[in-house]
MITI-405446 format. One record per residue (C-alpha): x, y, z; residue number from 1; residue in one letter. Coordinates in steps of 0.25 Angstrom, whole numbers, always signed. Layout:
<seros>
<east=X	north=Y	up=Z	keti=NUM	guke=A>
...
</seros>
This chain:
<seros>
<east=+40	north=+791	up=-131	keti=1	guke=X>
<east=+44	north=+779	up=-121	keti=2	guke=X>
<east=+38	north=+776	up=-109	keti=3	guke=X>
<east=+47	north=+768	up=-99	keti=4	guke=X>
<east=+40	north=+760	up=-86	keti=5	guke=X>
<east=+46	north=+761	up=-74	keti=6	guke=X>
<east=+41	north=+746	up=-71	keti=7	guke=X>
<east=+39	north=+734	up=-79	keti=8	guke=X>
<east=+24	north=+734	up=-80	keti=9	guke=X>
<east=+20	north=+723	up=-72	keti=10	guke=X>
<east=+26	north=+731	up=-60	keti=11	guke=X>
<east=+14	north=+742	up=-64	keti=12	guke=X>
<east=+4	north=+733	up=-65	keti=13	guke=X>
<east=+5	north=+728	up=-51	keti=14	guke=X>
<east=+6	north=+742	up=-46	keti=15	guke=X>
<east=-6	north=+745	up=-53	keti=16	guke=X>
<east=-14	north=+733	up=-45	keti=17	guke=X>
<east=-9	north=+738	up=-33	keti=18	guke=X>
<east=-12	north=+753	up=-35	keti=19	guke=X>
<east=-26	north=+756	up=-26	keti=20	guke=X>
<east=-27	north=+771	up=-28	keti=21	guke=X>
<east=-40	north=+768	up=-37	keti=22	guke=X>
<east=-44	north=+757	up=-28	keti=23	guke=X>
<east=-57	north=+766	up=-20	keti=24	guke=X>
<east=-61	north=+772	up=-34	keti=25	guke=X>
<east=-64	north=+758	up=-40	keti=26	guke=X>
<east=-70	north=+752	up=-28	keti=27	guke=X>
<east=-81	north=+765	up=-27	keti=28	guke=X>
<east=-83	north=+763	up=-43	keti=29	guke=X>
<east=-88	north=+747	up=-38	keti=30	guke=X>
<east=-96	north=+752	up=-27	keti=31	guke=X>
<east=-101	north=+764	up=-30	keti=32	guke=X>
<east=-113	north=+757	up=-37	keti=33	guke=X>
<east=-118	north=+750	up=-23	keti=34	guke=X>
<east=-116	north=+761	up=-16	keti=35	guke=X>
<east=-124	north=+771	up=-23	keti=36	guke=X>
<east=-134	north=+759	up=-23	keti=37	guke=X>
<east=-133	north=+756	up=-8	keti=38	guke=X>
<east=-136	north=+772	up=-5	keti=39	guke=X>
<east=-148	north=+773	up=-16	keti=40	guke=X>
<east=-155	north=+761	up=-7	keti=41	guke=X>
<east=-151	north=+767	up=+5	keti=42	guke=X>
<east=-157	north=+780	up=+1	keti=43	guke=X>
<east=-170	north=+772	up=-5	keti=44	guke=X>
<east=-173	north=+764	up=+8	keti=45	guke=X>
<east=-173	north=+776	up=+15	keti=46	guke=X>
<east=-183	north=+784	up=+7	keti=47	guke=X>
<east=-191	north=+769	up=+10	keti=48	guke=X>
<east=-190	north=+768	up=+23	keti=49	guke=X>
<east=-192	north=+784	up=+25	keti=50	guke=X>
<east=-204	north=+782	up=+18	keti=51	guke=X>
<east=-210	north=+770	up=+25	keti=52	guke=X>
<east=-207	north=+779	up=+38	keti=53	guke=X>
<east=-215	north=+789	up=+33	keti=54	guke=X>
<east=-226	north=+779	up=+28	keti=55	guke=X>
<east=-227	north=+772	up=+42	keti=56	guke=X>
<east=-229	north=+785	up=+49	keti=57	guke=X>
<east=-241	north=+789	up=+40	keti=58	guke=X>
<east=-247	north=+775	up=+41	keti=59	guke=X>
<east=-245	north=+778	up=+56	keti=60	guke=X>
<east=-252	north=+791	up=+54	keti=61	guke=X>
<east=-264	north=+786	up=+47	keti=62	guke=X>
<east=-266	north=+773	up=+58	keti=63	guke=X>
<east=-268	north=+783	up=+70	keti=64	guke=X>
<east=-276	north=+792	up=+63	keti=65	guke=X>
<east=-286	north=+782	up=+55	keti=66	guke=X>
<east=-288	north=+771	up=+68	keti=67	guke=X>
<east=-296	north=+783	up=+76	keti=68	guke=X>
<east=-306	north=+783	up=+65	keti=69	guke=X>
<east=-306	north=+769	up=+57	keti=70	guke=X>
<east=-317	north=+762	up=+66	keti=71	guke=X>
<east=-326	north=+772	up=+59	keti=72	guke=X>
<east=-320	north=+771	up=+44	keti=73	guke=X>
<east=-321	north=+759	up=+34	keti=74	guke=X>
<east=-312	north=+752	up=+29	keti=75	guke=X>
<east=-308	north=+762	up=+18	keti=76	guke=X>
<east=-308	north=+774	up=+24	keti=77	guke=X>
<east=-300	north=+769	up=+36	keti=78	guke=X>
<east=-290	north=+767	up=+23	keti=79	guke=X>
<east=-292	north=+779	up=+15	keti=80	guke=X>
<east=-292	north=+786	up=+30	keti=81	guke=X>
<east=-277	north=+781	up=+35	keti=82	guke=X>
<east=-274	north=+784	up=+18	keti=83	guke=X>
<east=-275	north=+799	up=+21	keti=84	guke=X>
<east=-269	north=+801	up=+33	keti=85	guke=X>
<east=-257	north=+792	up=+28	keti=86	guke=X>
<east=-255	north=+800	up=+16	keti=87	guke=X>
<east=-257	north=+813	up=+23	keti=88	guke=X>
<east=-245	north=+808	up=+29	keti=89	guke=X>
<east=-235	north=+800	up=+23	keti=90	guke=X>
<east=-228	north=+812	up=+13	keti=91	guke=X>
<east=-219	north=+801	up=+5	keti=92	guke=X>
<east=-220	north=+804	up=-10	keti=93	guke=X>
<east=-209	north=+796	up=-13	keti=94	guke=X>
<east=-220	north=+784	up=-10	keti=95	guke=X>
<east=-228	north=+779	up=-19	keti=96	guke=X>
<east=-240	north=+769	up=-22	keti=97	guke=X>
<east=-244	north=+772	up=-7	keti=98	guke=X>
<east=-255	north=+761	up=-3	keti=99	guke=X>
<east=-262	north=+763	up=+12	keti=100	guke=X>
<east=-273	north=+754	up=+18	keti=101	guke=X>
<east=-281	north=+754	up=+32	keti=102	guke=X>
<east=-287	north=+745	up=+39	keti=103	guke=X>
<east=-294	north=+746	up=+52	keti=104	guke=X>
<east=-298	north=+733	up=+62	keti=105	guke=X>
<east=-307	north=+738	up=+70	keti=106	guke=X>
<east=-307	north=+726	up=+79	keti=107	guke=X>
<east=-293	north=+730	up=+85	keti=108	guke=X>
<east=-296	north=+746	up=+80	keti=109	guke=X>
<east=-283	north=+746	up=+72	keti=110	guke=X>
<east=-281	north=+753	up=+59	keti=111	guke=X>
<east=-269	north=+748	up=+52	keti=112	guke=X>
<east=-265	north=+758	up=+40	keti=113	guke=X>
<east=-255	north=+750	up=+28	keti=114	guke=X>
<east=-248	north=+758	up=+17	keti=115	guke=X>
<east=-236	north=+755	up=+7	keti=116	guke=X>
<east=-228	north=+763	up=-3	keti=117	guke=X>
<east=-217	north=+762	up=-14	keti=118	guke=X>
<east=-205	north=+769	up=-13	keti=119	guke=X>
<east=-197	north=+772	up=-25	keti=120	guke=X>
<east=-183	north=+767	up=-24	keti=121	guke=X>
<east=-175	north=+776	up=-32	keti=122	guke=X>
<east=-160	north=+771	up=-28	keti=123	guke=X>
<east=-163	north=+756	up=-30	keti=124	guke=X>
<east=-171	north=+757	up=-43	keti=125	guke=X>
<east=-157	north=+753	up=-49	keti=126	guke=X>
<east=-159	north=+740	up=-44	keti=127	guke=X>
<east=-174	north=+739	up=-48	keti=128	guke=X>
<east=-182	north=+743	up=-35	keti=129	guke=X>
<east=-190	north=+755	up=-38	keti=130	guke=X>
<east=-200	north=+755	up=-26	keti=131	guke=X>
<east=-201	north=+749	up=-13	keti=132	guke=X>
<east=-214	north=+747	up=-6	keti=133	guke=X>
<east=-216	north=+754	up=+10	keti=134	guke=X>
<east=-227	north=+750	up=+18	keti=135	guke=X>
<east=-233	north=+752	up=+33	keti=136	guke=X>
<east=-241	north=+748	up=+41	keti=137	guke=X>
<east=-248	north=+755	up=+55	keti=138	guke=X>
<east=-259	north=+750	up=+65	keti=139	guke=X>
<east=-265	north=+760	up=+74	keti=140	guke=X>
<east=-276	north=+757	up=+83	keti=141	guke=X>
<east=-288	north=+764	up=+89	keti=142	guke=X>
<east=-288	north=+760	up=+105	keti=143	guke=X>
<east=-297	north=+768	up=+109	keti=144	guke=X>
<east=-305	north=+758	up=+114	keti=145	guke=X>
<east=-294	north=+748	up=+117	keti=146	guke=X>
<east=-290	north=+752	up=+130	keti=147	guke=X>
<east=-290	north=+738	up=+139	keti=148	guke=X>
<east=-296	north=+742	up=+155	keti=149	guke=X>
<east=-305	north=+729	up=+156	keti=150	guke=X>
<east=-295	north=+715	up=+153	keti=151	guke=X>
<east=-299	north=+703	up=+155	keti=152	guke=X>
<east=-285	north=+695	up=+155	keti=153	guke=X>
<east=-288	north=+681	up=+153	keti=154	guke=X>
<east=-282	north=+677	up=+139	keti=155	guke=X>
<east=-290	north=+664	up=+137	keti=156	guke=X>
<east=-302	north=+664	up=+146	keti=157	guke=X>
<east=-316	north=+665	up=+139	keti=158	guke=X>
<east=-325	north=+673	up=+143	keti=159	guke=X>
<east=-314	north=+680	up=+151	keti=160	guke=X>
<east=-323	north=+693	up=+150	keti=161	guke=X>
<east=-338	north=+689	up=+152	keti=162	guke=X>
<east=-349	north=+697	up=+157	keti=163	guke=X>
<east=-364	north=+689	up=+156	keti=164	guke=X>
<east=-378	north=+696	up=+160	keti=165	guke=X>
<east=-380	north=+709	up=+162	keti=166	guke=X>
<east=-366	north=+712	up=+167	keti=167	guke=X>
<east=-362	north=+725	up=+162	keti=168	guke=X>
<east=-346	north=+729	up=+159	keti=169	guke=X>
<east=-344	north=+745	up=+156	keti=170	guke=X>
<east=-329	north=+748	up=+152	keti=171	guke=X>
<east=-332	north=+761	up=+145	keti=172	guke=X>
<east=-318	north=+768	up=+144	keti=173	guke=X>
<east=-309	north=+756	up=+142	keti=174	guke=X>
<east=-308	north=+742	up=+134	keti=175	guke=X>
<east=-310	north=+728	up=+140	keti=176	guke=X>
<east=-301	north=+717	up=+137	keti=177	guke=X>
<east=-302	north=+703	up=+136	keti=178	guke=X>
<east=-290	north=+695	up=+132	keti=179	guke=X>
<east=-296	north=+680	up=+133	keti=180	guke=X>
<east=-294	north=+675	up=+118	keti=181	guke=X>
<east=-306	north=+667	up=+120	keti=182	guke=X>
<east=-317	north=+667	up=+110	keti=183	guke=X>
<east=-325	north=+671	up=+121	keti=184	guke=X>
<east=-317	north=+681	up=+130	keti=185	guke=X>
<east=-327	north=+690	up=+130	keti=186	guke=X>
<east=-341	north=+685	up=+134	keti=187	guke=X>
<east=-353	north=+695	up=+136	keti=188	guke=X>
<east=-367	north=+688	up=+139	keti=189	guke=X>
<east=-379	north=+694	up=+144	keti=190	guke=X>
<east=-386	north=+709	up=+143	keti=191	guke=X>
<east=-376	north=+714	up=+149	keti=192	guke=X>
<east=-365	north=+722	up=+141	keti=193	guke=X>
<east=-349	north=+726	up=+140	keti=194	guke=X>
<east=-347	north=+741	up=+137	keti=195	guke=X>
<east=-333	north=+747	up=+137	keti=196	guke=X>
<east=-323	north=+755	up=+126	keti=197	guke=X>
<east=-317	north=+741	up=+118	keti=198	guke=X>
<east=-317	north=+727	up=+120	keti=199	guke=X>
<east=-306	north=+719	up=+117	keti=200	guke=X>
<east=-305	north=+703	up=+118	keti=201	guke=X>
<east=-295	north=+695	up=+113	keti=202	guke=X>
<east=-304	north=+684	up=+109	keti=203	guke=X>
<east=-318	north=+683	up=+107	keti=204	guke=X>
<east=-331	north=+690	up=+113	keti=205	guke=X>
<east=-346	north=+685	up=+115	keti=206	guke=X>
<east=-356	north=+693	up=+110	keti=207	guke=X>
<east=-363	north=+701	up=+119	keti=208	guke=X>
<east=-365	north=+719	up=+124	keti=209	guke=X>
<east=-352	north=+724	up=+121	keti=210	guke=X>
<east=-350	north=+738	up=+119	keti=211	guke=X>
<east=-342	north=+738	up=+111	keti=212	guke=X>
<east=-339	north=+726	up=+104	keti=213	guke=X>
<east=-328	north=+716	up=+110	keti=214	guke=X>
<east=-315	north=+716	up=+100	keti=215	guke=X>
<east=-311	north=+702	up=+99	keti=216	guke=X>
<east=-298	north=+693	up=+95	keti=217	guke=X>
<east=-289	north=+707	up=+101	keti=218	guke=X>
<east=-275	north=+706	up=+108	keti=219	guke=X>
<east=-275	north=+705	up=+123	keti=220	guke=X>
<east=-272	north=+717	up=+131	keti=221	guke=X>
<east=-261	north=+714	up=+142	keti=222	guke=X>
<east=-263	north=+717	up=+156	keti=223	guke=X>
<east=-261	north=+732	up=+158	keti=224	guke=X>
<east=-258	north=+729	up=+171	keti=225	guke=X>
<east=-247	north=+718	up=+170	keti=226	guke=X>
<east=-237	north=+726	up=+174	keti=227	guke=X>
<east=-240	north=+730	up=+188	keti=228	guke=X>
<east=-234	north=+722	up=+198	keti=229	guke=X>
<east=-243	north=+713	up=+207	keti=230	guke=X>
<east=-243	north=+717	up=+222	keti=231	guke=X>
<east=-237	north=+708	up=+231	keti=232	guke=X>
<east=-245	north=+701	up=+242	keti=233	guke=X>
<east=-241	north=+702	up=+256	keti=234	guke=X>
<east=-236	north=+687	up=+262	keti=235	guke=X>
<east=-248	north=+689	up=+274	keti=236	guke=X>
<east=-262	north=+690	up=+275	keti=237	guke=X>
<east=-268	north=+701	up=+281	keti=238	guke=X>
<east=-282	north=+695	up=+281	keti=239	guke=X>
<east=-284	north=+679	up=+279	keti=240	guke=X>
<east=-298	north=+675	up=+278	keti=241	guke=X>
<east=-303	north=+687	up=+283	keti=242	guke=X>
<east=-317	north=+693	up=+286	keti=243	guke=X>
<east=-319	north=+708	up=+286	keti=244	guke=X>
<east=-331	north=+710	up=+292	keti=245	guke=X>
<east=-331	north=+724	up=+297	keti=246	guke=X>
<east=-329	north=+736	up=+289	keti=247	guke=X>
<east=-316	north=+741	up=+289	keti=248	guke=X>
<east=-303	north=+744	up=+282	keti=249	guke=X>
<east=-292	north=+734	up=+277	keti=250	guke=X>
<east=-278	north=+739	up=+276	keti=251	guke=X>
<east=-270	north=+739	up=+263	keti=252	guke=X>
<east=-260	north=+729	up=+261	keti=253	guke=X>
<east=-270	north=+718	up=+267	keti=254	guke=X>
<east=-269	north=+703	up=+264	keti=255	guke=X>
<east=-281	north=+697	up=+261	keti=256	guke=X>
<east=-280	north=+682	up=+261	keti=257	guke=X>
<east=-291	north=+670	up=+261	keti=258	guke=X>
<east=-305	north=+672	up=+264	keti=259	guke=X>
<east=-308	north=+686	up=+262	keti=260	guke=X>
<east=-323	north=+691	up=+264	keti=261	guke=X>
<east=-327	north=+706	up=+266	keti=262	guke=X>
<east=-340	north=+708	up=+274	keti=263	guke=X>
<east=-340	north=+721	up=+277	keti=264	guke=X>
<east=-335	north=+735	up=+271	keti=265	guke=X>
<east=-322	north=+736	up=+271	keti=266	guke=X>
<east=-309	north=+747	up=+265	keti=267	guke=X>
<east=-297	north=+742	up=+259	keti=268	guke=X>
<east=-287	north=+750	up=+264	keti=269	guke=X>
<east=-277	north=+758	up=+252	keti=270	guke=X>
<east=-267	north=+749	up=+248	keti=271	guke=X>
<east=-266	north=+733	up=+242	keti=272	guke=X>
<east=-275	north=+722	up=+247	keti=273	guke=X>
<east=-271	north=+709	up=+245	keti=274	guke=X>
<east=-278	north=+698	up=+244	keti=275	guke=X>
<east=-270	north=+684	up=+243	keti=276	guke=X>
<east=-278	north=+670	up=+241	keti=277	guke=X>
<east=-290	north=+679	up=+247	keti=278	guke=X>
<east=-307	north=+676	up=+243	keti=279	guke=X>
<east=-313	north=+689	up=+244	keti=280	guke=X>
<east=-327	north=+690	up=+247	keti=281	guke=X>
<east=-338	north=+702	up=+251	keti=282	guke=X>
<east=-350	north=+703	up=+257	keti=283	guke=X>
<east=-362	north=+710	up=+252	keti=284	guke=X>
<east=-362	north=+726	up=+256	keti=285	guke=X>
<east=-347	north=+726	up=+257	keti=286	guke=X>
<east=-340	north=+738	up=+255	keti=287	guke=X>
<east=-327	north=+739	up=+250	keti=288	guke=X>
<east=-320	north=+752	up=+247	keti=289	guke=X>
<east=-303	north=+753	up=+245	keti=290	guke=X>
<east=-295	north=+766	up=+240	keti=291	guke=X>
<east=-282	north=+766	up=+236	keti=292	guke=X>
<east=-283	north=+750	up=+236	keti=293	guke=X>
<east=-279	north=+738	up=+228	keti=294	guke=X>
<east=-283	north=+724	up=+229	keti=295	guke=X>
<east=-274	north=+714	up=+226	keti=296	guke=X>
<east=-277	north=+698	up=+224	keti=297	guke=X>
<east=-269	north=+686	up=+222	keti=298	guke=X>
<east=-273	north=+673	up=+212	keti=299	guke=X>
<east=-280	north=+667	up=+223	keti=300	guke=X>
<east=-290	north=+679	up=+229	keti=301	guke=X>
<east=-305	north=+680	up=+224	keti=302	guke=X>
<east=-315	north=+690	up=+226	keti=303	guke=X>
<east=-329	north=+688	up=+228	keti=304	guke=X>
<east=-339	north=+699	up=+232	keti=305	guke=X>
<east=-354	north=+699	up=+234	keti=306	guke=X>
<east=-366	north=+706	up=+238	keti=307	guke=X>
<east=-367	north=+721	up=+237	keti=308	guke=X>
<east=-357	north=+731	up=+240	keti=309	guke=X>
<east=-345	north=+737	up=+233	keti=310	guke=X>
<east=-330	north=+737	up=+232	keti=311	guke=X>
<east=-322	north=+751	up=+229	keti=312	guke=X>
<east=-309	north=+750	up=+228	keti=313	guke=X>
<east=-300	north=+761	up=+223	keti=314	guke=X>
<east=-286	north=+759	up=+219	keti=315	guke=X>
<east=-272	north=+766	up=+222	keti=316	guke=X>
<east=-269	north=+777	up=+215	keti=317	guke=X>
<east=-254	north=+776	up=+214	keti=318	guke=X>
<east=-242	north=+764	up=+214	keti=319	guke=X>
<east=-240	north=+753	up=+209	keti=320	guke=X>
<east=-255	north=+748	up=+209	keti=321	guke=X>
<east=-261	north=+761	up=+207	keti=322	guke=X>
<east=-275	north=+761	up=+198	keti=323	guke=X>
<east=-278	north=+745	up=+201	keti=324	guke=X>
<east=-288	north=+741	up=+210	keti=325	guke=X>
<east=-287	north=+726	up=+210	keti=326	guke=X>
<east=-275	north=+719	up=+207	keti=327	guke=X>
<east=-276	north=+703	up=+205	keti=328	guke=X>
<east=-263	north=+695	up=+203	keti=329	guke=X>
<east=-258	north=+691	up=+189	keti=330	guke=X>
<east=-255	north=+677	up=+193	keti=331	guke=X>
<east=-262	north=+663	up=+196	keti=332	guke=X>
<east=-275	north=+659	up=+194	keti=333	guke=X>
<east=-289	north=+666	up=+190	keti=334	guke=X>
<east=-297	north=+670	up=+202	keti=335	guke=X>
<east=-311	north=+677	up=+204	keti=336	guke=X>
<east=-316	north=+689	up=+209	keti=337	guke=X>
<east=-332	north=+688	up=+210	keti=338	guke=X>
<east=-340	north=+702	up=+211	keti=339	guke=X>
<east=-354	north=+696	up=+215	keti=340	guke=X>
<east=-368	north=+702	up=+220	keti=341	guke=X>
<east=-369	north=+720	up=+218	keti=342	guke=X>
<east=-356	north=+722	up=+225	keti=343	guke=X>
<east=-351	north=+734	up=+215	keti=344	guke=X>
<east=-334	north=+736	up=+215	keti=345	guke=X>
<east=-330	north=+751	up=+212	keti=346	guke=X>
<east=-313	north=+750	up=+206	keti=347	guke=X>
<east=-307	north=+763	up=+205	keti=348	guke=X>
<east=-294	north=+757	up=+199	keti=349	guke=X>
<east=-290	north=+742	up=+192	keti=350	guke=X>
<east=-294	north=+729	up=+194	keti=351	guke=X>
<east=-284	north=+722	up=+190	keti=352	guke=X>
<east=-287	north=+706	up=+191	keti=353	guke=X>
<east=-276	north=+699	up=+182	keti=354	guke=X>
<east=-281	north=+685	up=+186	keti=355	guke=X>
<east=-295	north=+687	up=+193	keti=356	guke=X>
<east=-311	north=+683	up=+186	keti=357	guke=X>
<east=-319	north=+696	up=+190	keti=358	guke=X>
<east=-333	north=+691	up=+191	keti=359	guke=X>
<east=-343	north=+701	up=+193	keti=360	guke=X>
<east=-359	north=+695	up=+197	keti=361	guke=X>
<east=-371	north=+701	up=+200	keti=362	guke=X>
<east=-374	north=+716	up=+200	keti=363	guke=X>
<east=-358	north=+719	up=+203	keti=364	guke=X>
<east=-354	north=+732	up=+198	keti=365	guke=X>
<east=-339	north=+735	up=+195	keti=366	guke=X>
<east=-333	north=+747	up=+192	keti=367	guke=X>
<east=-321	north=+752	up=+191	keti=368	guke=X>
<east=-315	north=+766	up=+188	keti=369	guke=X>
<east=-300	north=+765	up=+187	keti=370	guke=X>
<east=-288	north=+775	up=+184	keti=371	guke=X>
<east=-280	north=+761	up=+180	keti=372	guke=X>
<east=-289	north=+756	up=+171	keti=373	guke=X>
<east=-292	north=+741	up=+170	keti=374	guke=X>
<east=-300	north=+730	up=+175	keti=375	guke=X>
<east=-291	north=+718	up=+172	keti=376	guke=X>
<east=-297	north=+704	up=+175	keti=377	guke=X>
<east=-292	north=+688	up=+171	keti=378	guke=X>
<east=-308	north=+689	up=+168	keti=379	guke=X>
<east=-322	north=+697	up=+169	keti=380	guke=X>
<east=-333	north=+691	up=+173	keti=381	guke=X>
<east=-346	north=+698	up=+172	keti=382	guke=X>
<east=-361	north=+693	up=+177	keti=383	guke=X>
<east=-375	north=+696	up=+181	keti=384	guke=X>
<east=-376	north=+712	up=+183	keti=385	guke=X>
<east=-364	north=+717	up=+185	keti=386	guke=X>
<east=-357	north=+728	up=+181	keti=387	guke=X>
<east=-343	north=+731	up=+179	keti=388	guke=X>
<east=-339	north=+746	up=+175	keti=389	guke=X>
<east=-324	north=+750	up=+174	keti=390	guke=X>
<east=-320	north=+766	up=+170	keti=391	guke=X>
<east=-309	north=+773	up=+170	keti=392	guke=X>
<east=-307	north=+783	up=+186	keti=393	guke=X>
<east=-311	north=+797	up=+179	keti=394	guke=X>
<east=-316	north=+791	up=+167	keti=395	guke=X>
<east=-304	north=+791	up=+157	keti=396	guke=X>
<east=-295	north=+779	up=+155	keti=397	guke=X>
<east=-280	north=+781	up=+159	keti=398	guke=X>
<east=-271	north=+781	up=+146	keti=399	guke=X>
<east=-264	north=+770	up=+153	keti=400	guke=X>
<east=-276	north=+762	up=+150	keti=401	guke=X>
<east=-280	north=+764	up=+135	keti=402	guke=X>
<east=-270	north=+762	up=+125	keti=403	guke=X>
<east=-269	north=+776	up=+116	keti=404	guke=X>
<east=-283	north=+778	up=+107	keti=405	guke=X>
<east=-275	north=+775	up=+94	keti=406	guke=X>
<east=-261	north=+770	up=+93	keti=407	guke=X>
<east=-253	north=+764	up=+82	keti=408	guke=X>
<east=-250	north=+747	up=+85	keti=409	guke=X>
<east=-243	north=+746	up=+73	keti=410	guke=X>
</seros>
């Protein structure tokens, strides 16, 4: 039998070279390797990350649930505590060597809850990794007692919250603040004694009667009230060193400008008072009553009282400045306000004093019941007998005040 070729064979050869018809059968034979090895580590980083997922969410779990109780457990049953609720919850067979750890600082009542796992690798065995290692991490923290109503602003000053003698300070729902990172921000001499939900400072405190005791070395808390805008001052004076010597009322929306002095019982009218490079002063016995009233004061304005008597003010109940009392600019320099004598001030609402000393002498007695929540001062002063009382109107703190009880921060 004879075969016979059509072509010479050199022609055949080159056709073969150019024939592509097996072309896509050889390329997938070259890359069918990386491919099925690129979806094996697709499919194991999945399983990872579904797992760590599921691990975060657990460590979440166990931080909220532990933090309401740690304060009162050791060291190891805060661990073997946050252990159980983790496992109770974080169903991942597939993870193995599972190592968890708590730790509470009870100086900033956080609880931070650590674990780590393996997770088995079965794609990307072929290239010698059996196992990679998860691990989480969450914070929660117990705030309670961390709801700021009493700041002191100044963020250097020492003894930027100071109460000496038998000055007392009552702050039973809420937490004082004190952001001086001085070593002595807080400075308590004297019988007298500091009693409120928490103390926070964000340097150092003296020794002294605090109930409980001062939290040092904290963050500052930023002004609450930052955000509201600052009235704006009329251009003319309604009163310039004036003299109110008969009782009356003062219309809202008065200018009060120089020398101010109260000498007899008087009633601000509902509305803003302004008083623009104004020194305040009152006589003994002087009555003064407001409702539905905001005082307002420049840099440059001081207020100094005396003698007997009392101040009532009560603040508007709706717009823009609804809940705040006393509203003291944000800018310029630090003035005073001087509370002297047995003169007692009654505050339903704020005092809100961005830039202003508040000194209180002698047998004063301050208190203030407001539906806002804050006493905000540049710096408290406290001396002698004086009392200074501040409690939420009806007696329950506005949720806008306190940051929820327990809350995850990381």
């Amino acid at each position: 039998m004879s075969c016979t070729w059509s072509t010479s064979f050199p022609t055949q050869a080159v056709r073969f070279g150019q024939n592509t018809s097996g072309g896509i059968a050889t390329i997938f034979a070259l890359v069918f390797v990386p491919l099925m090895a690129a979806a094996g580590v697709a499919v194991d980083f999945t399983v990872r990350n579904s797992t760590r997922s599921a691990m975060q969410a657990a460590l979440d779990a166990a931080a909220l649930n532990v933090v309401k109780d740690a304060a009162a457990l050791g060291s190891s049953e805060v661990t073997l505590k946050a252990m159980s609720v983790f496992t109770a919850t974080f169903n991942r067979p597939e993870a193995q060597s599972v190592e968890v750890s708590a730790a509470f600082d009870s100086q900033n009542s956080t609880l931070t809850v650590n674990a780590s796992a393996l997770v088995p690798m079965y794609f990307m065995g072929v290239f010698g990794i059996n196992s990679m290692q998860i691990s989480g991490l969450s914070k929660a923290r117990n705030g309670a007692d961390a709801g700021a109503c009493v700041i002191a602003l100044d963020g250097e000053a020492p003894k930027s919250f100071e109460v000496s003698g038998s000055g007392n300070v009552s702050v039973p729902n809420c937490g004082i603040y004190v952001n001086s990172t001085s070593s002595s921000a807080l400075d308590k001499s004297g019988s007298g004694w500091i009693k409120t939900k928490s103390i926070h400072v964000a340097g150092g405190a003296t020794s002294g009667n605090y109930s409980p005791q001062p939290k040092v070395k904290q963050p500052k808390t930023p002004d609450p009230l930052a955000d509201i805008p600052e009235p704006t001052v009329p251009a003319n004076c309604t009163y310039t060193d004036e003299k109110f010597a008969n009782a009356g009322t003062i219309p809202g929306g008065s200018v009060y400008c120089g020398q101010i002095s109260f000498n007899a019982n008087m009633i601000f009218g509902a509305g803003i008072h302004y008083f623009k490079n104004a020194e305040v002063k009152t006589v003994s016995n002087v009555k003064i009553t407001g409702d539905n009233v905001m005082l307002y004061f420049d840099d440059a304005s001081t207020w100094d009282t005396r003698g007997t008597g009392y101040l009532q003010l009560k603040a508007p109940q709706s717009g823009t400045y609804s809940g705040i009392a006393m509203f003291g600019t944000r800018t310029g320099s630090m003035s005073t306000f001087k509370v002297n004598g047995g003169k007692d001030y009654f505050i339903n609402g704020s005092l809100y004093l961005p830039t202003v000393r508040l000194e209180l002498y002698g047998d004063v007695d301050v208190s203030s019941e407001s539906k806002s929540g804050y006493v905000i001062a540049k710096q408290f002063y406290y001396q002698g007998k004086s009392n200074f009382v501040f409690d939420a109107f009806g007696g329950a703190i506005p949720a806008k005040m306190v940051p929820p009880g327990i809350a995850l921060v990381q």
